[in-house]
C-alpha positions in Angstrom: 0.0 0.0 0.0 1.3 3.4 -0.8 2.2 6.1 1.7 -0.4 8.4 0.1 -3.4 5.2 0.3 -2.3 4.5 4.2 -2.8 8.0 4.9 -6.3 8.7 3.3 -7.4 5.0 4.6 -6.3 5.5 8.5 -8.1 9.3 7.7 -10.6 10.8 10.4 -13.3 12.8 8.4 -11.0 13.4 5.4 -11.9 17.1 3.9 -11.2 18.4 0.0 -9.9 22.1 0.4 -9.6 24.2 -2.5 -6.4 26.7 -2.7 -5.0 28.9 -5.4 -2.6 27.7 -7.4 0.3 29.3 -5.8 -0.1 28.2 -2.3 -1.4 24.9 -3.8 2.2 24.3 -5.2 3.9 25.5 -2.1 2.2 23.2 0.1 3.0 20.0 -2.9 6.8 21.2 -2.7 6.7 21.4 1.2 7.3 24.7 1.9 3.8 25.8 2.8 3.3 24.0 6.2 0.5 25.8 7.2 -2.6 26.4 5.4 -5.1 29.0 6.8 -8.8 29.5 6.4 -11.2 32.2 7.4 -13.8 29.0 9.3 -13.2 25.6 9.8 -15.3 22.9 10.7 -15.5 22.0 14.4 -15.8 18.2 13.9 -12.5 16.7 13.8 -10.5 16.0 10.8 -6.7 14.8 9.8 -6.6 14.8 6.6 -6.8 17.2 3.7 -6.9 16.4 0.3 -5.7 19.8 -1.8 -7.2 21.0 -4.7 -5.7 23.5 -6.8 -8.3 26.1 -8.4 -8.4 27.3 -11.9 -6.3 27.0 -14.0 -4.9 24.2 -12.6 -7.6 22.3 -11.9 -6.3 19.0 -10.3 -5.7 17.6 -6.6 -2.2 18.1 -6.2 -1.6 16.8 -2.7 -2.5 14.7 0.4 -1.3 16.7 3.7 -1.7 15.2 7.0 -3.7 18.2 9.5 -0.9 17.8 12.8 -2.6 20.5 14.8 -6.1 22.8 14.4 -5.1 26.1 16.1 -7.6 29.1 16.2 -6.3 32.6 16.6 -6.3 35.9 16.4 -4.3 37.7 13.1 -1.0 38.3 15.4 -0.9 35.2 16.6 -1.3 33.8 13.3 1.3 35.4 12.1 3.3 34.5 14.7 2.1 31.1 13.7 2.9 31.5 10.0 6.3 32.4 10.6 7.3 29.6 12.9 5.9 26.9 10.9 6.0 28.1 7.2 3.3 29.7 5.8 4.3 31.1 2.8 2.4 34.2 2.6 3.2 37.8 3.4 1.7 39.5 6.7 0.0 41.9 4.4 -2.0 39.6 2.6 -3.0 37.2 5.7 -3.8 40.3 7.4 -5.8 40.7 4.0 -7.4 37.6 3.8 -8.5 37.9 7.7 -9.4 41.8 7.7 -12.9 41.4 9.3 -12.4 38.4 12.0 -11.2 38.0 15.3 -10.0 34.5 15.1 -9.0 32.9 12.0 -7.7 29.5 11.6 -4.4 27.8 11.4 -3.9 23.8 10.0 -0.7 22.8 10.9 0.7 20.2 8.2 2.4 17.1 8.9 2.7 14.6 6.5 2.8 15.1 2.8 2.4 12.9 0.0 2.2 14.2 -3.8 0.7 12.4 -6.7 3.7 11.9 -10.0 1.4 13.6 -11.6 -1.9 15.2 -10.6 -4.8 14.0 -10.3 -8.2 15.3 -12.2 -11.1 15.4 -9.8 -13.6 14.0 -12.7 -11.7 10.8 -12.6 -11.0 10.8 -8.4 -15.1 12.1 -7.9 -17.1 11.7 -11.4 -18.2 14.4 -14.3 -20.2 16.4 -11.8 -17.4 17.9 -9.8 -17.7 21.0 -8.4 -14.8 22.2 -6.4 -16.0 23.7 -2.7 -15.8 27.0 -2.1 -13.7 26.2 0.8 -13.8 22.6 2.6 -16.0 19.4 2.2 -15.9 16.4 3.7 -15.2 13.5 1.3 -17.6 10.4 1.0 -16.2 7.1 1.9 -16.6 6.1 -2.2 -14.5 9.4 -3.0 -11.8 8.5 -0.5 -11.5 4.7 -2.0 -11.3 6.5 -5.4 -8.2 8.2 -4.2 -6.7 5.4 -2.6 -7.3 3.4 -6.0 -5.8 6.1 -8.0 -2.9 7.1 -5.5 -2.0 2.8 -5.8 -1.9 2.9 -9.7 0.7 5.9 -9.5 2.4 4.5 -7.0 2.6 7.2 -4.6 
């Protein structure tokens, strides 16, 4: 079994995110270690599956969550520049303007596909990516696990 199938099959409430392109690719290289978002979800989760938005257009990663933390915009900056997060203070103070907690996922593992993978093959024709976050359907994670195994990955 591949690193990438262990990780999605051991997953708790495995969630699709989608991300821009650029931090998509940072977090597939391993320089982007911590992915923030606005909300998240309080139901526990440890797996993400990233999705990188047009023009990309393919799942371009499988990132372990090590640690949920939810803070205020100093502290996740703080955060960002302990642990990697590969964008500027102006533009995370940006992106969380008009909250008083945002969220930090703290990345542990990472496994990347050879080559991505499109989410029509991984989910069927009628993909549409979230806005943010879903949670993936047990059917949707064996899809991945299937695919990850033929790349061997």
């Amino acid at each position: 079994m591949t690193r990438s199938s262990q990780l999605l099959k051991s997953a708790v409430n495995p969630v699709l995110i989608s991300v821009h392109p650029f931090y998509a690719a940072e977090i597939a290289a391993g320089r982007k270690k911590v992915e923030f978002r606005r909300r998240w979800s309080s139901k526990p989760t440890d797996v993400l599956v990233v999705y990188a938005t047009a023009p990309i257009k393919t799942i371009v990663a499988v990132a372990e969550i090590s640690e949920v933390r939810r803070a205020g915009r100093a502290q996740l900056w703080e955060i960002c520049k302990s642990f990697g997060g590969a964008i500027t203070r102006a533009r995370l103070r940006e992106y969380m303007h008009d909250l008083d907690q945002g969220v930090a996922l703290l990345l542990g593992r990472l496994n990347v596909p050879k080559s991505g993978i499109s989410p029509q093959e991984a989910f069927g024709p009628g993909f549409v990516s979230p806005q943010s976050y879903r949670y993936l359907r047990a059917d949707e994670v064996d899809s991945l696990i299937e695919i990850f195994g033929r790349q061997k990955c």
